[in-house]
C-alpha positions in Angstrom: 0.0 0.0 0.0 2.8 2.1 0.7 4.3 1.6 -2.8 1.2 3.4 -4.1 0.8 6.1 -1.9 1.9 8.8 -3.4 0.8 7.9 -7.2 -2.9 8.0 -6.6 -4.3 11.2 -7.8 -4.2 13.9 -5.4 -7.7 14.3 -5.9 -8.9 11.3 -3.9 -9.6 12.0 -0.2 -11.1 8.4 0.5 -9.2 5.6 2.7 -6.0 7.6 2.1 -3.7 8.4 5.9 -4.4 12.0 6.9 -7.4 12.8 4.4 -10.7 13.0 4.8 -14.6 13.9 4.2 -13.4 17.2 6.1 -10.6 18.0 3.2 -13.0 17.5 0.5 -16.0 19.5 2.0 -13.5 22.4 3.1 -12.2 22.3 -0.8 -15.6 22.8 -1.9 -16.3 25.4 0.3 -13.4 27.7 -0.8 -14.2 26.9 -4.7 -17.2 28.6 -4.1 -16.0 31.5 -1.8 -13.4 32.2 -4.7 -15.2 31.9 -7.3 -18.3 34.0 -6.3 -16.2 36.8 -4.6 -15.1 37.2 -7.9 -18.9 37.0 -9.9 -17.3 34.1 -11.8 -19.6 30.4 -12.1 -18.9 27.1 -11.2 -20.2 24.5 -12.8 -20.9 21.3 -10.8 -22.1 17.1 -11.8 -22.0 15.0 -9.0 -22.0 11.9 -10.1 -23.5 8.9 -8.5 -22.0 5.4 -9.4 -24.2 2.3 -9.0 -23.4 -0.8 -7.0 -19.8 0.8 -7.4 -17.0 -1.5 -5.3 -19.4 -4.7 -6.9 -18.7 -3.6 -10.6 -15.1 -3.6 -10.0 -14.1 -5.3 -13.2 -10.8 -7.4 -11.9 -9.3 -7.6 -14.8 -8.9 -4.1 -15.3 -7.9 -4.1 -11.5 -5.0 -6.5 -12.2 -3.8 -4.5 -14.8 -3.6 -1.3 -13.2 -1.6 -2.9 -10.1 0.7 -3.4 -12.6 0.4 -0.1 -14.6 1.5 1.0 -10.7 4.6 -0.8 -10.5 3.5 -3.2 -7.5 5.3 -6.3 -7.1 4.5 -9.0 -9.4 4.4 -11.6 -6.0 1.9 -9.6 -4.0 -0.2 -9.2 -7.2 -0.1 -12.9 -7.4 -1.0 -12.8 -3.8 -3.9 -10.4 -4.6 -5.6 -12.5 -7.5 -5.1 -15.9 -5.7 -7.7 -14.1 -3.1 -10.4 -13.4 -5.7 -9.3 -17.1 -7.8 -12.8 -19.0 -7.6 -15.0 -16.9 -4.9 -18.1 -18.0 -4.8 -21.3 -17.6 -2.9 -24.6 -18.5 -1.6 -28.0 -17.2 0.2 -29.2 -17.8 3.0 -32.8 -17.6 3.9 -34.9 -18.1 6.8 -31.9 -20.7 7.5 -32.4 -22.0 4.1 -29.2 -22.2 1.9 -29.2 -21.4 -2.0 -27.1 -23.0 -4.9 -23.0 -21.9 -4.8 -22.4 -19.4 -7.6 -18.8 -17.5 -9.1 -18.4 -14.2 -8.4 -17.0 -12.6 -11.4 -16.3 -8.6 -10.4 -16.2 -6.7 -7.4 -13.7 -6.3 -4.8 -14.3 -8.1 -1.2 -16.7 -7.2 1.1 -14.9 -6.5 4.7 -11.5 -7.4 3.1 -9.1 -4.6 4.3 -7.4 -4.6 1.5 -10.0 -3.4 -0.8 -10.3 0.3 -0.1 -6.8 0.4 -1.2 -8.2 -1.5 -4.2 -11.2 0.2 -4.9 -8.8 3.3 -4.8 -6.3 2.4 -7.2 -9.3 1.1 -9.7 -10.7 4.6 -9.4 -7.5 6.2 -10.4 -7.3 4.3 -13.6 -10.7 5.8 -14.5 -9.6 9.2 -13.4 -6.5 9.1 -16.2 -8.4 10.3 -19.2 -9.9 13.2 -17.2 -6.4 14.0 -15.8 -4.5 14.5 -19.2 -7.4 16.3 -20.4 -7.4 20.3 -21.0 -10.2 20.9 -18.6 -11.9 22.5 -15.2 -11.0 25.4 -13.1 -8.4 27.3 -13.3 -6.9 28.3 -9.9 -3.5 30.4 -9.6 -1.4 27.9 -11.1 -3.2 24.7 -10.9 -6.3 23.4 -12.3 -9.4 21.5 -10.2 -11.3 19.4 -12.2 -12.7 17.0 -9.5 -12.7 15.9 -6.5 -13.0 12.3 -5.2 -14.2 10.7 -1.3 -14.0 6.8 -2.4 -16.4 6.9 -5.0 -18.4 9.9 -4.2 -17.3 12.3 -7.3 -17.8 15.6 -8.3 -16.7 17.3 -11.7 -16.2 20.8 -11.8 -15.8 23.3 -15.3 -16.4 27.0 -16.0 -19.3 26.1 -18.2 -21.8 24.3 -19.2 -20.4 22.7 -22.6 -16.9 21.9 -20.8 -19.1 20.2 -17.7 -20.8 18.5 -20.3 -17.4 17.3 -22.5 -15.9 16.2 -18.9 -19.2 14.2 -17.9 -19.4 12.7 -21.5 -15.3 11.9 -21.0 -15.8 10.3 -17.7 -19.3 8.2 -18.5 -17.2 6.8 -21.5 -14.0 6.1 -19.0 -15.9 4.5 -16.1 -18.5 2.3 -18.7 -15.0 0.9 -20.2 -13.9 -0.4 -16.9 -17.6 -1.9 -16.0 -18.6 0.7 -14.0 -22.4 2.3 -14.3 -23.6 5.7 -13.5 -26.7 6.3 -12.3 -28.0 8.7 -14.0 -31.4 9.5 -12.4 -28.7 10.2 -8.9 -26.8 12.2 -10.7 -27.3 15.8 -10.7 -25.9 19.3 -11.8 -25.5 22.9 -10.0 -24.3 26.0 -11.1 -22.7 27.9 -8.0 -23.6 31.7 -8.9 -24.4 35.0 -7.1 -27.2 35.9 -9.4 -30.8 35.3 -8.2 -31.7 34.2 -11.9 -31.1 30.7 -12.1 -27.9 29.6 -15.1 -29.8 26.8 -17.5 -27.0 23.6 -17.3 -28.4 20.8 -19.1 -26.5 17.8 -19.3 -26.7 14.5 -20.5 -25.6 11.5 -19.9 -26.0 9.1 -23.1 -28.9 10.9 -24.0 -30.9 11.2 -20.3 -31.2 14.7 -18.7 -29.4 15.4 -15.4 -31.6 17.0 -13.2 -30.4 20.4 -12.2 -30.8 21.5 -8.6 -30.4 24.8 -6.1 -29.0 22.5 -3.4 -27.0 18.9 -2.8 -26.0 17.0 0.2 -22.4 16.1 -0.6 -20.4 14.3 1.9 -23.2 15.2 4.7 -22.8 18.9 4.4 -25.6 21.0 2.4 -24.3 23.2 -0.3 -26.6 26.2 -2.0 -26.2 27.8 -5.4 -25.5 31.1 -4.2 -22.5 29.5 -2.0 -23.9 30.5 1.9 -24.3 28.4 4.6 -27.4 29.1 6.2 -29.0 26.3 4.7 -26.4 23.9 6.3 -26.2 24.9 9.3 -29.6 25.2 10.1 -29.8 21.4 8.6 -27.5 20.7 11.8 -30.3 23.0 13.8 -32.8 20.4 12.9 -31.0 17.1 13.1 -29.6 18.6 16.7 -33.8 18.7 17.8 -33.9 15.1 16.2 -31.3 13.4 18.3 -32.7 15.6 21.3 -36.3 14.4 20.9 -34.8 11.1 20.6 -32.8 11.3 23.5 -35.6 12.7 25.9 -36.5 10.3 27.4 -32.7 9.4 28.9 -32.0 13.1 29.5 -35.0 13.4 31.9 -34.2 9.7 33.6 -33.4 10.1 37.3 -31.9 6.3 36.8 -29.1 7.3 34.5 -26.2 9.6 36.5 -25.5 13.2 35.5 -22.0 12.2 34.4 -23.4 9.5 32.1 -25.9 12.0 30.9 -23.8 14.5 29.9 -21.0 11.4 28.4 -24.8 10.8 26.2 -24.9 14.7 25.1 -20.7 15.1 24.4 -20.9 11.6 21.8 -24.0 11.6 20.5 -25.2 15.4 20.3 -22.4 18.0 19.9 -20.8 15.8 17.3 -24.4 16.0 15.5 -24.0 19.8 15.6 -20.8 20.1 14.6 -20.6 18.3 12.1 -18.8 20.1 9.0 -18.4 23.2 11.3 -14.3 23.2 10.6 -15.3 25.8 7.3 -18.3 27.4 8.4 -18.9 31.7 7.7 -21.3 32.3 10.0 -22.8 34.9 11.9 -24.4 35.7 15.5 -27.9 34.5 14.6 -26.6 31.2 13.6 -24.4 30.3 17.0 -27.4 31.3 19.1 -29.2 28.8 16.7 -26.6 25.9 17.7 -26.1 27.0 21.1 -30.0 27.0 21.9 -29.8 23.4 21.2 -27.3 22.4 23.7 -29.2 24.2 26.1 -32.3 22.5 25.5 -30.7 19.2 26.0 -29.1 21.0 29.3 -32.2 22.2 30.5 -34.0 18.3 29.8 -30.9 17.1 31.8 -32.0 19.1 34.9 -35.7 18.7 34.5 -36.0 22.6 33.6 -37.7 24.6 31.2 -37.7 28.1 30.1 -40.0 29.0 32.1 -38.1 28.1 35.0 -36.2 31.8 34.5 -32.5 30.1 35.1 -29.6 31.8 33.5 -27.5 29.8 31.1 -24.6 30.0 32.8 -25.8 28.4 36.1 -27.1 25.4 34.1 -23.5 25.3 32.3 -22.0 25.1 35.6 -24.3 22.7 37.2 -23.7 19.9 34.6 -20.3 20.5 34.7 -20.1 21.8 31.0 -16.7 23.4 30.2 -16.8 24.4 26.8 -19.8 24.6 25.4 -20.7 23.5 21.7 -20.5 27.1 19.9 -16.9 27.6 22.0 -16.0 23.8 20.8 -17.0 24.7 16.5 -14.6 28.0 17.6 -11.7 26.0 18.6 -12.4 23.5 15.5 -12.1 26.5 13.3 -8.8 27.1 14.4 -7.3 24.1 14.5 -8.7 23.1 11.2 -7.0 26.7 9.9 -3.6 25.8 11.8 -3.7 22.1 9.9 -4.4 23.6 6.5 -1.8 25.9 6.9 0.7 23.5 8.1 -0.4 21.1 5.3 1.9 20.1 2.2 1.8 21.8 -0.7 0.9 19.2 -3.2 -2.4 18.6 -1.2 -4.9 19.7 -3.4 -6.8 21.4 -0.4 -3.8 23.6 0.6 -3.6 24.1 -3.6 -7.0 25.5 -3.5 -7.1 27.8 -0.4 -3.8 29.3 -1.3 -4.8 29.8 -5.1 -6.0 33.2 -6.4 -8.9 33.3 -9.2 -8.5 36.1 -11.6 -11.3 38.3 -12.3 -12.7 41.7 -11.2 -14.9 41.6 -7.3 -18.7 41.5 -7.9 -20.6 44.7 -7.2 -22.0 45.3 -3.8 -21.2 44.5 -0.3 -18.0 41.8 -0.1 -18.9 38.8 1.6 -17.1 37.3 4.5 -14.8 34.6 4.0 -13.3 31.9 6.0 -10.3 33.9 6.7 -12.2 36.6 8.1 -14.3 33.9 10.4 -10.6 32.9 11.7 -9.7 36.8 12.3 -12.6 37.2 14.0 -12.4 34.2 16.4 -9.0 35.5 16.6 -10.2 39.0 17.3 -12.7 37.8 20.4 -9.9 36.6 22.4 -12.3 34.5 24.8 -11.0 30.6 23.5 -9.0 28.9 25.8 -6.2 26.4 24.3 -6.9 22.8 24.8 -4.5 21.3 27.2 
């Protein structure tokens, strides 16, 4: 795995040391930031592949072990794994016929993220050489990868349309399928009238949409994040209504209470937080939450007149979760700026987009967010 490490495309944040959902969400976020501080478009397909680690067509896997360099005796290892793998059904403890399984990588094997990765990559190539996407300071984003979660980025709607075509054509090759009717298009823009991006996929329209869930995080057309953040509002009430019930519990100890509220409902709320640009409406949003679940925990309500503070202190809370998002801010900023060059995150939020600022008002961007947290003075370092 090692041998491989650093020839996989840059791109790919999935079962990789040090990457993850976090990179690729953050990347996103400052695409759009850039892109729309400067009135400029970005055009978006993220595409959905179906039954994707069971189409993995092992021929093509063997070959591009090869293409890699790996050894030719741990590729031998590899394929005597997959030589003759069969299976059956079971039923109601009833047992089909044994059949071959042709394609696919193994289910629960730990080797076949690293796999599934490497197989990716070879679909990837004809995209990569291509003279395509977003031009950035000195390097170019044309997609970005979390396993085999993918989405293709151009300044139009006839490149988006040549890279979709390229990389329909590139995955069908290998076996793979992409589901079209999950597939869908956005145009990231600052105007309120809606860019027309239809796209095709061997003849089927793409369904174009203001808003998509990639990766767990909400993005909008017009690049803001109230939409996302008041997404973790709501699931925050969810996992509180669902939790009632234990909160109020005399039985259960306020220590395992509150171990209930740190693992199961701050990470809710915070979830994606590293990026956000928000504002003071939105952390008295999250931070009524917490409180709610607080309040449940002590058998209050509002009505009961007690100050925030007291409850804080009576559960023992130390940080609470809008302090906690703060201190994730800032150590996500101190990792991105620590972070290697050749990581395509650290490419993007260093790069400069050329063009003219859009009329109006400048919005805020995540480097102001850090200045301000900065500015406030009030986070304590973590020991």
């Amino acid at each position: 795995m090692e041998e491989t490490h650093g020839k996989i495309w840059y791109v790919q944040a999935g079962f990789r040391k040090g990457m993850g959902c976090t990179d690729q969400v953050f990347s996103m976020r400052m695409i759009a930031e850039k892109f729309l501080a400067k009135n400029q478009k970005v055009f978006c397909a993220f595409m959905d592949l179906e039954k994707a680690y069971d189409r993995v067509d092992r021929n093509v896997l063997w070959q591009t072990l090869n293409s890699f360099g790996l050894n030719a005796g741990l590729i031998q290892a590899l394929r005597s794994l997959y030589r003759d793998s069969s299976a059956c059904v079971r039923i109601n403890g009833a047992y089909s016929d044994w059949f071959g399984i042709q394609k696919g990588v193994r289910q629960g094997c730990v080797a076949s993220p690293w796999l599934f990765n490497l197989f990716m990559d070879s679909c990837l190539q004809t995209l990569k050489v291509e003279e395509c996407g977003l031009r950035m300071g000195e390097s170019t984003v044309k997609c970005l990868l979390y396993a085999d979660d993918q989405v293709i980025f151009a300044s139009s709607a006839a490149e988006l349309q040549m890279m979709v075509t390229l990389m329909n054509w590139s995955l069908k090759e290998r076996g793979m399928k992409v589901n079209a009717s999950k597939t869908k298009v956005m145009v990231f823009e600052r105007e309120e009238s809606k860019t027309l991006c239809e796209i095709r996929i061997e003849g089927e329209l793409i369904e174009q949409v203001d808003e998509f869930v990639y990766l767990g995080c909400l993005f909008s057309r017009d690049g803001r994040y109230d939409k996302d953040i008041e997404r973790r509002v709501n699931a925050g009430n969810r996992v509180n209504g669902a939790l009632h019930a234990i909160m109020r519990s005399q039985n259960v100890s306020t220590k395992s209470r509150m171990a209930i509220h740190n693992a199961v409902l701050v990470p809710t709320l915070m979830y994606g937080s590293e990026s956000w640009v928000w504002q003071k409406k939105h952390e008295s949003r999250i931070n009524a939450v917490e409180m709610r679940s607080l309040r449940s925990m002590l058998g209050l309500n509002l009505n009961d007149r007690v100050r925030n503070s007291v409850i804080k202190q009576k559960c023992g809370l130390q940080d609470d979760v809008v302090t906690r998002i703060k201190k994730g801010m800032l150590r996500w900023f101190g990792h991105v700026e620590r972070m290697n060059e050749e990581r395509v995150t650290k490419q993007i939020y260093v790069a400069e987009v050329k063009g003219r600022v859009g009329k109006g008002r400048p919005r805020r961007r995540f480097i102001d967010q850090i200045g301000d947290t900065l500015k406030m003075g009030q986070i304590r370092s973590t020991p």
